[in-house]
Every structure is written in C-alpha cells, then in structure tokens.
C-alpha positions as CSV (number, residue, x, y, z in Angstrom):
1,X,16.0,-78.2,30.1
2,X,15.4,-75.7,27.5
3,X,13.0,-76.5,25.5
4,X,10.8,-73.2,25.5
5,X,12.8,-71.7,23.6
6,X,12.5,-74.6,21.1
7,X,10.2,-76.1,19.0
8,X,8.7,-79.1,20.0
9,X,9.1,-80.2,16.3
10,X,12.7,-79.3,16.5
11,X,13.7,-79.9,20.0
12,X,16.2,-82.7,20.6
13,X,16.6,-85.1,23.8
14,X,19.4,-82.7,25.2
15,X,17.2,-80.2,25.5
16,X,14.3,-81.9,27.4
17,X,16.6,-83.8,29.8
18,X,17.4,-83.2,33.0
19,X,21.1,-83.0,33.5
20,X,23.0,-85.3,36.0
21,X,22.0,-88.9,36.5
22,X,21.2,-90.0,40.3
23,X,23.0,-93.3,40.9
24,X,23.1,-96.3,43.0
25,X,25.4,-98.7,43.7
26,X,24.1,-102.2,42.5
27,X,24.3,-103.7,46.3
28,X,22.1,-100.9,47.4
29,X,19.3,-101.7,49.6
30,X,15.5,-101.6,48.6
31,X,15.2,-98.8,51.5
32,X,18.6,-97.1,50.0
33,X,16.8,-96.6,46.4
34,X,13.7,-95.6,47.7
35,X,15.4,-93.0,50.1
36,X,17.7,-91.9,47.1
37,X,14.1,-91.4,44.5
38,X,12.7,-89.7,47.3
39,X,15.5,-87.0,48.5
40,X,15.8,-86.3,45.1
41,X,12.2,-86.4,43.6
42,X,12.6,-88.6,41.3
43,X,11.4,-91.3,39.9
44,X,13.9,-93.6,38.4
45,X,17.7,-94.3,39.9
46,X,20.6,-95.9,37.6
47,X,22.7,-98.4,39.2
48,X,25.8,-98.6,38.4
49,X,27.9,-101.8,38.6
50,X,31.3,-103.3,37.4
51,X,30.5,-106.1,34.8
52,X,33.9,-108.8,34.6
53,X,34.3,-109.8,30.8
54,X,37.7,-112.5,31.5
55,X,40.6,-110.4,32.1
56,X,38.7,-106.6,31.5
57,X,35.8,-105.1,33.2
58,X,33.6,-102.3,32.1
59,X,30.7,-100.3,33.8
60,X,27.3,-101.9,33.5
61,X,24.3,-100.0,34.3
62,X,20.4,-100.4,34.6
63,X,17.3,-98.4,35.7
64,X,15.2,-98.7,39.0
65,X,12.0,-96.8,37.9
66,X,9.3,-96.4,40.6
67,X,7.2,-98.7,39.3
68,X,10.1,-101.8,39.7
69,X,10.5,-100.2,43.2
70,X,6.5,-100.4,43.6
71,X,6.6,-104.5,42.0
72,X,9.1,-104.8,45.3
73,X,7.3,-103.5,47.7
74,X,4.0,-104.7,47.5
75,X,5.8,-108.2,46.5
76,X,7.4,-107.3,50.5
77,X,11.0,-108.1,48.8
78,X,12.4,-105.7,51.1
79,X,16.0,-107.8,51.1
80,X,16.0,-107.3,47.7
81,X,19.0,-105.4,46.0
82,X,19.0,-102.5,43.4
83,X,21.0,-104.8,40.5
84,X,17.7,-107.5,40.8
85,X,15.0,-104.5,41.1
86,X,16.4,-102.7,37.7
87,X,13.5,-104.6,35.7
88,X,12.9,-101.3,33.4
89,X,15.2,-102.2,30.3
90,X,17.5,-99.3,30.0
91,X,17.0,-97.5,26.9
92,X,18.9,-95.0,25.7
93,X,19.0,-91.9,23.5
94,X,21.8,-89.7,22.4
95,X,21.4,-86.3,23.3
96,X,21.6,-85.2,19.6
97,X,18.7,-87.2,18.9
98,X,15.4,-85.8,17.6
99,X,12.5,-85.3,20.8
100,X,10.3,-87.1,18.7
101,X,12.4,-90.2,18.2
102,X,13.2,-90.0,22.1
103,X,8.6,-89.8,22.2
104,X,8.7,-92.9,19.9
105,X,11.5,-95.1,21.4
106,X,9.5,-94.8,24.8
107,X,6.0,-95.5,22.8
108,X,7.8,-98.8,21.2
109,X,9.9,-99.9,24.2
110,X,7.1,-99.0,26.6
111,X,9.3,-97.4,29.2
112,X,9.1,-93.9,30.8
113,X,12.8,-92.8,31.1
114,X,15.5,-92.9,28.7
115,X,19.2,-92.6,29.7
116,X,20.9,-89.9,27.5
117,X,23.8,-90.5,26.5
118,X,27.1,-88.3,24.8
119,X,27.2,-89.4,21.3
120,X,30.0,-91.4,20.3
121,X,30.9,-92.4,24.1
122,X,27.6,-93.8,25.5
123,X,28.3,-92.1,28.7
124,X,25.2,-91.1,30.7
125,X,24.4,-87.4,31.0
126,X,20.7,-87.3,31.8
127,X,17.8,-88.9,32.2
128,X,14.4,-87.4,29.8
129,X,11.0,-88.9,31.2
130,X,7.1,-88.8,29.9
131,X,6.8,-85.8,31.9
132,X,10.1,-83.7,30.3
133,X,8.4,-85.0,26.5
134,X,4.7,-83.8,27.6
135,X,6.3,-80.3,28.8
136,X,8.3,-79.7,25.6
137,X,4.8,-80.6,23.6
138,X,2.6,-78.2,25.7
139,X,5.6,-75.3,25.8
140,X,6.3,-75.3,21.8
C-alpha cells in the first residue's frame, strides 16, 4: 500500500491494496478457511476453482468474507465447503481504477472487499477492503 504519499483524491485501487491474494481451494473445509483467515489476519479468502464450459475450462473464483464464514458457523454448517460459503459476490476493480470509484462500487454493491485485478487480463493481484479505503482517507 502506498497511499501516504498519495492523495486520497488521486489515489487509485493499486495503491490501497494489499498485494497477493490468500486462496482456497473450492473443496476446502469450513475449519480450512477459517484456519487460512486466521493465520493470515484476514478477513476474506478467494477460492479458486476450475469451471467446465463443454470441451474448455477456465478458473472460476469467489470470495469467503468473514461474515459468510460467521452465516456458517452460527448456522453450525460445519460440513460445509468453501465453493457454497463464497456468498459475498465477488466484485472487482482494476488496479488503475480511481480509489473513489473502488469507495463507490463497495457503497453500491454493499460488499467490503474488492478483488483487484490487472487491467486487460482480469487476473487477481490484491484484495482492497473498507479498512485499506478509510486509511487512504484519513492519510491524504
């Protein structure tokens, strides 16, 4: 993150993320997510999954935020696996796109992560939260 040296007013997504994405596999156990949000301190995994579209696949993902992890637990849906707990839509953001429309998207989609992605490729490379948005406001 480097948004200090940035204007909140002119920071963009990339530099409020934080760099690297924490992932699960889709078969992952509810204990397996909440040991991986917990080792890391986090609080949202992606899971990561091969989709089959007739004879091609491609990588599918979603997000586990704490709060779909929280819906599981106190439902006591401990079988549960990490592809059915991904309730949180996943939203994403390119990383050249403006902080404020990153603030916006979340206000409008009512989510507190967005997946950052590589223009162009839509490969994840971050994840920016409430939290990183709220920092870069009270820093610049």
């Amino acid at each position: 993150m480097t948004t200090a040296a940035v204007p909140f007013a002119q920071a963009l997504a990339g530099d409020a993320m934080h760099e690297g994405i924490v992932t699960i596999d889709a078969d992952a156990t509810v204990s397996e997510v909440a040991a991986a949000m917990a080792s890391a301190r986090i609080h949202c995994v992606v899971v990561a999954g091969v989709v089959q579209h007739g004879a091609s696949e491609r990588l599918a993902w979603g997000v586990v935020s704490d709060l779909d992890l929280m819906a599981a637990l106190a439902a006591g849906d401990t079988g549960a696996r990490a592809a059915s707990l991904a309730a949180t839509a996943t939203v994403t953001v390119e990383t050249g796109e403006p902080l404020l429309e990153a603030a916006r998207v979340m206000a409008e989609e009512q989510v507190a992560h967005l997946v950052v992605v590589e223009p162009g490729t839509d490969r994840p490379v971050g994840v920016v939260s409430t939290l990183d948005v709220a920092r870069a406001a009270a820093e610049g």
